[in-house]
Structure formats: C-alpha cells, structure tokens
C-alpha positions in Angstrom: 90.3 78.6 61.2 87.7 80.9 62.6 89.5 84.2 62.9 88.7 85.6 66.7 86.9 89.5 67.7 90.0 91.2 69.2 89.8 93.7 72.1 92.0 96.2 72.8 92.3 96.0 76.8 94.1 98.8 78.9 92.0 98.7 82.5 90.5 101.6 81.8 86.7 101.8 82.4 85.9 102.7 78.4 88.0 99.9 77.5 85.8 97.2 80.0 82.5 98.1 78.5 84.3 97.4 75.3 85.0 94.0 76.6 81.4 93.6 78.2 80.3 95.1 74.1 82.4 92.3 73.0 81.5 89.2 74.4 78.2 90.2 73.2 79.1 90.8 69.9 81.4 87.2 69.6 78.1 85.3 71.0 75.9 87.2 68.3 78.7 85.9 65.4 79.8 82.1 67.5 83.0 84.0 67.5 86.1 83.4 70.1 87.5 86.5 71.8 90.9 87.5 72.0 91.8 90.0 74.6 94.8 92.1 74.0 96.9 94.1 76.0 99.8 96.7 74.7 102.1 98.7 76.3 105.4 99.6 76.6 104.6 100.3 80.3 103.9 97.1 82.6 102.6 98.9 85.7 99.1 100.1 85.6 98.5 103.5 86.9 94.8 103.4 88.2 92.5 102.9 91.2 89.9 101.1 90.0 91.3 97.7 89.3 93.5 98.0 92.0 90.4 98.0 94.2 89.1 94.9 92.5 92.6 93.0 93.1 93.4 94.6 96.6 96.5 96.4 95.8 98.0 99.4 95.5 98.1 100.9 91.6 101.4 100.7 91.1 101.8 96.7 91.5 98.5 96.3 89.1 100.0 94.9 85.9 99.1 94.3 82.2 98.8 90.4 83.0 96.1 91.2 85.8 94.1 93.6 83.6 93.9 90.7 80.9 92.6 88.4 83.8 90.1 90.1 84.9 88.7 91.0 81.5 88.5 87.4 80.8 86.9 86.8 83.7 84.2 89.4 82.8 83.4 87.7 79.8 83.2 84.5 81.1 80.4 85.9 84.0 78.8 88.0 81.1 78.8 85.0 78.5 80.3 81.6 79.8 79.9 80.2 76.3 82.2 82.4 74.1 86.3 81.2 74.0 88.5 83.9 75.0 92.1 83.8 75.3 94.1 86.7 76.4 97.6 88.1 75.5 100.2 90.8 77.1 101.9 92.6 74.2 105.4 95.0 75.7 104.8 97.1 72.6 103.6 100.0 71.7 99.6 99.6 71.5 98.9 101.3 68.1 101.4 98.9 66.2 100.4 96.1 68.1 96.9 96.2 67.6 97.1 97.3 64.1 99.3 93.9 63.6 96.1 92.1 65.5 93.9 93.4 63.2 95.5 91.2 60.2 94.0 88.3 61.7 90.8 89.3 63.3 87.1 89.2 62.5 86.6 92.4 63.7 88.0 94.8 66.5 86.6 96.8 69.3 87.9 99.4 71.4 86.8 101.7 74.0 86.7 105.5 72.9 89.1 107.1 75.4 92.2 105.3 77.1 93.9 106.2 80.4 95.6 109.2 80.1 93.8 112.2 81.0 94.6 113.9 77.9 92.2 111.4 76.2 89.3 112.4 78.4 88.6 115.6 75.6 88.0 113.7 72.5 88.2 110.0 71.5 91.7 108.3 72.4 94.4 108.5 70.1 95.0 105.0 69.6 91.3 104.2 68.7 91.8 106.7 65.9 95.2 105.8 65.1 94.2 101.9 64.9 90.8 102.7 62.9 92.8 104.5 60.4 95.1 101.7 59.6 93.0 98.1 60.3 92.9 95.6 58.1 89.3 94.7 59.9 86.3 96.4 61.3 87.1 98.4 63.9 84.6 99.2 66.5 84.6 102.0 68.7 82.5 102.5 71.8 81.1 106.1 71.8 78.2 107.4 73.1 75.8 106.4 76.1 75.5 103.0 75.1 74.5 99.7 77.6 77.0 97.5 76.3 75.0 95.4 74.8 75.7 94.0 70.9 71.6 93.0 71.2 68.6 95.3 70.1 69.0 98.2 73.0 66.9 101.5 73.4 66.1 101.8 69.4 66.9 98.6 68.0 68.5 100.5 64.8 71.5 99.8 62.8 72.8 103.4 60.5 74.8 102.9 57.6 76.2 105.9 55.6 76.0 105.5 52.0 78.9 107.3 49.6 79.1 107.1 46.0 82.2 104.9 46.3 82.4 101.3 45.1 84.5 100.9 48.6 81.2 101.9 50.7 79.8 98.2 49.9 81.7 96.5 52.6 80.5 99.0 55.1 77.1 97.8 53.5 77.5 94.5 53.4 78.9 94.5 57.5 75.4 96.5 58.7 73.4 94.4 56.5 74.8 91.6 58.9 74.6 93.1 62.4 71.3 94.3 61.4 70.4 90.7 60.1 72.1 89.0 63.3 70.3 91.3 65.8 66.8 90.8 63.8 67.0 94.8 63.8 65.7 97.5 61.0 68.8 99.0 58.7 68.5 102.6 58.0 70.7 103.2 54.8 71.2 107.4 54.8 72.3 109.1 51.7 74.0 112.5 52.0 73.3 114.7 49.1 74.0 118.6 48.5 73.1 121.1 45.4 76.1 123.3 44.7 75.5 126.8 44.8 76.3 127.6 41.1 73.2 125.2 40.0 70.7 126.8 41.8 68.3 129.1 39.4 66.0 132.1 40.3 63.8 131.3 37.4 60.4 130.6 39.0 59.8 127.7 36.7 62.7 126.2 37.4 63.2 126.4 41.0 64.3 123.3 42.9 64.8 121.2 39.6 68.6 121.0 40.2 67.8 120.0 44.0 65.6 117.6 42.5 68.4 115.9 40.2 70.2 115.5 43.3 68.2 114.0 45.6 67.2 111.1 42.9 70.6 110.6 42.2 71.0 109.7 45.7 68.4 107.2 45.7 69.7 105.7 43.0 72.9 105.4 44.8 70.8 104.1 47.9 68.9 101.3 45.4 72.3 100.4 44.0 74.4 99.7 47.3 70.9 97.7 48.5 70.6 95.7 45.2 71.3 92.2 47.2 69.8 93.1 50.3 67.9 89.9 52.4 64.5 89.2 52.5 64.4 89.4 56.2 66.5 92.2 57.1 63.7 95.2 57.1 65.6 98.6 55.3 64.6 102.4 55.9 66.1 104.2 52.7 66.8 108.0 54.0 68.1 110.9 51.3 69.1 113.8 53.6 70.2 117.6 52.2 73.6 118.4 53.9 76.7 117.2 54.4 77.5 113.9 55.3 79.5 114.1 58.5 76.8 116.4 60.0 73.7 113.8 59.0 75.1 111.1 60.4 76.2 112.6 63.5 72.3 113.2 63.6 71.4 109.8 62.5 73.8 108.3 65.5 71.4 110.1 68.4 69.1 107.7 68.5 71.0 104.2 66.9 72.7 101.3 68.3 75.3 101.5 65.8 76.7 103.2 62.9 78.3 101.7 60.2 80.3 103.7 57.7 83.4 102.6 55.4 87.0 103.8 54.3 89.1 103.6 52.1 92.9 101.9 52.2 95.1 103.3 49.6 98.3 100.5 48.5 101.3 102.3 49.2 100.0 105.0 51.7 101.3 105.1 55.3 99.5 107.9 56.8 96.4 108.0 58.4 93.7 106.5 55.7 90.4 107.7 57.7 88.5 109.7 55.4 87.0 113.4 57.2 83.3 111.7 57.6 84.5 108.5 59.5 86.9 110.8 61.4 83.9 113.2 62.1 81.9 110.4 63.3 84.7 108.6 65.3 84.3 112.3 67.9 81.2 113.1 67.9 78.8 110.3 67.5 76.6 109.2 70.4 76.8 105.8 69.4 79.5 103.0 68.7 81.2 103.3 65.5 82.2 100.6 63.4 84.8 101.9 60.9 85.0 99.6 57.7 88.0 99.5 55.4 88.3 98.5 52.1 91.1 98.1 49.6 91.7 100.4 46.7 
C-alpha cells in the first residue's frame, strides 16, 4: 500500500499554503494526500474561513476546515487522491501517530495562536522532533510550489554522522524529481588550539580541515545519479549559521536527525532546530534511527 503525504490542517493561512505545497509535492511523488485535522477544540476561532463559508467564526468547525482544504487541492491538482480526517485530540500526539504511516509530512510554520506569530509554531517543532517521517515545514517567502521556483535549488547539510545519509538520499530525490541542481554544503571549523603562528605553517591545520570535509562530502555522494547535477560546497563556520545562509536563495533545505531508542524528549539536534526558525525557506527535517 502506497503510504499517503500527510498535512497537518488547522485553517490558518500558514497551514493552507502547506496544503497548496502539498498537492504539489504528492503529484511530483504519484502520492495520495491525507489531510488531517487535530484539536481538542471543535470551534474554529478565525475570520478568514469564516468568510469563505459565510458564517460567523465561532460556528466554523474542524470538519469545514478539512473540506475546504480538500477542495483546494482538488482546484490546484484534480489528479492527486486526498482523503481528509477530524482528529478531537491533541494535535502534537496526533500527528506524530500520523507520521508512522506516512511518506512524508508537511506543515505550515506558525499555527493560530498569536503567540506563534514570533517564531515557528510549537507543534511544527514538537512534531519534527519526534516523526517517524520527513517532516516538512513551510518557512520562508516561498510560492507554494514543490516545482523549480525562483532558484531551482535543493540544499542539503552534510554532518559526519552515518544518520545524515537519509537526509542525503531524500534531497537526492526532490532534486532528482524536480530535474533541479543539489547543493551538498559541508560545515567545517579549525579549533583554536590548532592554529600555529609559525609562518611556514600557517593555515596547514585549516587546510586538514577543509579536505576532511570534502571527503565527508565525496563519501555521503558516493551513489549519487547520473542525472541529478551536484554543487559540492565546504564552508568555514558553523553549521547552523551556513545553512541559514545557504537557505536565502533555495527552494528547500534538507537536513537530518537523529532518533535515539528509548528517548522521549525532544530528538531535534541544535542545527535542525536552528534551521526550523530561521530559514527562509521550507525545511524538510529527516530522521533516522540510531
């Protein structure tokens, strides 16, 4: 059974482009689309689809905002399956649940409340941190579009971690289904207690360190396609901050994280969190088993 690309749905603007991102995204992959909404609250408190329906905002209700989602995505693209679901749970648990059996998951980067409106929503980072799938988030001034947009550009980060590869191997395919360039960006950084005022030997630990990350670069691209066109990119600084530079002009970027067996906390990692606030892009936030 072909497992569907879940969205997390909550009638909020953020969370429609998501949707509009998404149909996109499922006609890229000839994936179906599930549309989800969670809430322990029925009512929706909002103007906007209220408008759209002709009623007042406090008779707007999760089964509505599901609707007319679904009837975005069939306008947008009539030839992707969607099916839609109201979940009277919490929507961190429920759509961390979702994620078992999903492709992938996308969500908007702020929710309702106006408390959201200062940094990504809580329950994109929440559910990011715990998926068992990609998870998507919309940031930046994107045209919600999964197709080749202003750069035509897909960033992966690079770690030295063996769990990287399947943030690796999930650009490699966007880049590969959108007939886009990868850029592959390596992070690298000489400590401070190997650097040498002896004029002949100044910059040779910087040196070691920048071809060490091209090695790691050439290693995570060892079994990349013949038609998917790769920019390698070793960068001096630290990671969080290069990629946040990388996302300003890319359609997406791809970076991975680790899930520890046993751990319940939030498994995020400080670059994917980093990224997850302040890219101006979407972020796709891969996990990986440890």
């Amino acid at each position: 059974m072909e497992l569907p690309l879940v969205v997390g749905v909550d009638g909020s603007e953020p969370s429609l482009r998501a949707v509009d991102w998404a149909a996109d995204e499922a006609a890229l992959r000839g994936l179906p689309l599930r549309l989800v909404s969670a809430s322990l609250w029925e009512r929706y408190e909002g103007t906007s689809l209220a408008d759209d329906l002709g009623k007042p905002s406090d008779q707007v209700m999760a089964k509505d905002i599901v609707e007319i989602a679904a009837r975005r995505v069939r306008t947008r693209r009539p030839d992707v399956k969607v099916t839609i679901d109201v979940l009277p749970e919490e929507p961190e648990y429920a759509l961390v649940r979702e994620s078992r059996t999903a492709a992938a998951m996308v969500l908007g980067s702020r929710g309702r409340s106006s408390l959201a409106e200062a940094l990504v929503g809580s329950v994109s980072v929440t559910v990011a941190g715990h998926a068992h799938c990609p998870v998507i988030v919309l940031r930046g001034c994107h045209d919600n579009r999964a197709v080749p947009g202003r750069d035509g550009r897909i960033v992966v980060g690079v770690g030295e971690e063996p769990t990287d590869a399947a943030a690796v191997r999930f650009a490699i395919d966007e880049a590969q289904r959108r007939g886009v360039p990868l850029e592959a960006v390596r992070a690298w950084r000489c400590p401070a207690h190997e650097t040498t005022d002896h004029p002949l030997l100044a910059g040779e630990p910087a040196r070691r360190h920048e071809e060490k990350a091209a090695e790691v670069l050439e290693t995570a691209l060892r079994d990349l396609p013949a038609d998917v066109e790769v920019h390698r990119r070793t960068v001096e600084g630290h990671a969080r901050q290069v990629l946040l530079g990388a996302s300003a002009d890319a359609d997406l970027l791809v970076v991975g994280t680790r899930r520890r067996e046993g751990h319940y906390g939030l498994q995020l990692g400080r670059v994917a969190h980093a990224v997850l606030h302040h890219a101006t892009c979407p972020v796709a936030v891969v996990p990986k088993r440890a």
